[in-house]
Residue, then its C-alpha position, 0 to 999 in steps of 0.5 A: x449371454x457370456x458374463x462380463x465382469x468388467x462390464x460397469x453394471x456388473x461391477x456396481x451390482x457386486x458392490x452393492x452386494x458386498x456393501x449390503x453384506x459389509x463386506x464379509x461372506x455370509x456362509x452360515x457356520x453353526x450360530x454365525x457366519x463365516x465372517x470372511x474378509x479375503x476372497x470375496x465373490x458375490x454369487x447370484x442366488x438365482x442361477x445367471x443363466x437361468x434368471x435373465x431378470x434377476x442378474x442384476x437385481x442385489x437381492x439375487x446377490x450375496x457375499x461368499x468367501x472363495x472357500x465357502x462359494x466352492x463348497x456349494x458347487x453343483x448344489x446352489x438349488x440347496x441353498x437358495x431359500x437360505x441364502x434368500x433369507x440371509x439377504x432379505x434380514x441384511x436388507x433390512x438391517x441399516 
């Protein structure tokens, strides 16, 4: 399935992950964040092609900055477990 970013599900799940994330890209840089406001992309942590179930799901979302998103190009896989982590303690943040 081609993914449409106009489509209004897919829009209101890259809200909500930026929402959850307050609006900044959540890229580990030493002791903290990137901290980006500008260039948002909510990246799927969980591969769109290959996890149908998830695509939607805002835990398989989270916030990066175009910079930051770029960087993990071709190598996702690496950061799955810690961009997991990042959003299970911003899910549990209020």
């Amino acid at each position: 399935m081609k993914r449409n970013y106009d489509d209004p599900v897919y829009k209101q799940w890259r809200r909500l992950v930026y929402a959850r994330d307050k609006y900044r890209c959540q890229m580990p840089k030493g002791k903290k964040c990137c901290g980006n406001k500008r260039s948002l992309q909510a990246h799927h942590i969980k591969k769109w092609s290959t996890a149908s179930a998830l695509r939607y799901d805002t835990r398989n979302g989270i916030t990066l900055c175009w910079d930051c998103h770029k960087s993990i190009s071709k190598k996702e896989h690496l950061y799955e477990a810690l961009f997991m982590e990042i959003v299970r303690k911003n899910g549990k943040q209020k």
